[in-house]
N, C-alpha and C positions, 0 to 999 in steps of 0.2 A: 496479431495474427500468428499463429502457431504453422510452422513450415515442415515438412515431411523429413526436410535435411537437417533437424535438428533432432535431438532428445530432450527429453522436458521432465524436470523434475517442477510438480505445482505444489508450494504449500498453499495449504488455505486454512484459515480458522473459523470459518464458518459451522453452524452444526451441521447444514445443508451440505455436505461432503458429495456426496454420493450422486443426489441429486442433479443438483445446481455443475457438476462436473461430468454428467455419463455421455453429452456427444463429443467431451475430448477421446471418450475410450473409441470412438468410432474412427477416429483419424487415419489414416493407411501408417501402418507400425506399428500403431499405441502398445499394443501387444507385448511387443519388446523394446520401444524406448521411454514409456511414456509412466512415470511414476509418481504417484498422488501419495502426500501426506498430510498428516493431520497436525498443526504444532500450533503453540501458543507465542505469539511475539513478546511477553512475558518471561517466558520458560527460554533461557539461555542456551541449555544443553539441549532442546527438540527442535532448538530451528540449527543448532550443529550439524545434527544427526540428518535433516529433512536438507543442509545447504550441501554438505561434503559430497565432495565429486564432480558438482558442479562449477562450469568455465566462466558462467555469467548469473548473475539474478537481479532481477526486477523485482523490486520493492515497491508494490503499490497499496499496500495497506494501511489504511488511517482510519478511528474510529467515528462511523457517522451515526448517530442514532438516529432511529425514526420519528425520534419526538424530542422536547428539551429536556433538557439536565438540570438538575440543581447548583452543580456546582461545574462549568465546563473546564476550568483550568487543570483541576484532578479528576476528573473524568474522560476527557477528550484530550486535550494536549500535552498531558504527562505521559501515559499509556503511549500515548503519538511518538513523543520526543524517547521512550523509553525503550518501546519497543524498534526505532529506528536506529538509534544506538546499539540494541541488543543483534539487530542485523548485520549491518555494520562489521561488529565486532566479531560476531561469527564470522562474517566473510573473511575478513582478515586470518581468524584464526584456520582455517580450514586453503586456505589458499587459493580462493575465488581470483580469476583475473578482471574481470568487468562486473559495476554495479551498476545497473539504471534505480535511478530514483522518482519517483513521482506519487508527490506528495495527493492530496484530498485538492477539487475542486476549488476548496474554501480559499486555499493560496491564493487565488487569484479572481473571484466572482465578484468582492464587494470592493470596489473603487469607485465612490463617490463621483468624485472629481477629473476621471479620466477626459483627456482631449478625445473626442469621437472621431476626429479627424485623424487620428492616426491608429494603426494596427498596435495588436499588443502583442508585448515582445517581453524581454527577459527582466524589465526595468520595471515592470508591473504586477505591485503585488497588492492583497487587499489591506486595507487599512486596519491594524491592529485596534486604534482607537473608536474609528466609526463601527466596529463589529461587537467591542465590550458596551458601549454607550446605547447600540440597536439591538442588542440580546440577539444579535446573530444565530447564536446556536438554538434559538427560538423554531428561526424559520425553518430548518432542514437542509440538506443541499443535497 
């Protein structure tokens, strides 16, 4: 939820920029706190340029494709682990005080074996093994 009491810088890297983002411009403010960029979590020096000045960022981007991959380890979870780092390290380098992290669904969807009997909590994650052995990245998330 985006709050009127805050300013918001949004990266996104989607091509759907424009789009997929024009009822944030409608917000009471947007006008003047509200700043969209375009960066690659790849590209070191645009998520710089796109995090500086800002007090906090939420990192929720992880690559989910619409269909499978041939190869998911360098396709999906490099890029993931690459571009998380490259966040990261901007934040640090630009002097962010707060980072939220939140990683892809997938974290947490595939547990075989979970008690049903109890709520899921921070202890629960999906099974690395049952995901490579189910072509996971098969099904989508």
């Amino acid at each position: 939820m985006v709050s009127k009491a805050f300013a918001l810088q949004k990266l996104h890297c989607s091509r759907h920029l424009d789009e997929k983002n024009e009822h944030l411009k409608k917000l009471e403010k947007a006008s003047e706190k509200l700043k969209l960029f375009k960066a690659d979590l790849l590209d070191y020096q645009s998520l710089c340029a796109a995090i500086a000045g800002c007090d906090c960022v939420f990192h929720t981007a992880s690559p989910v494709p619409p269909t499978s991959v041939p190869d998911p380890e360098v396709e999906l979870i490099k890029p993931a682990v690459d571009g998380t780092l490259n966040v990261l390290k901007a934040c640090c380098e630009v002097n962010v005080k707060k980072v939220v992290y939140v990683s892809s669904g997938a974290a947490v969807a595939f547990i075989p074996n979970r008690p049903q009997d109890r709520p899921m909590d921070e202890t629960f994650w999906s099974d690395q093994e049952f995901c490579r052995s189910n072509n996971v990245s098969d099904i989508g998330i």
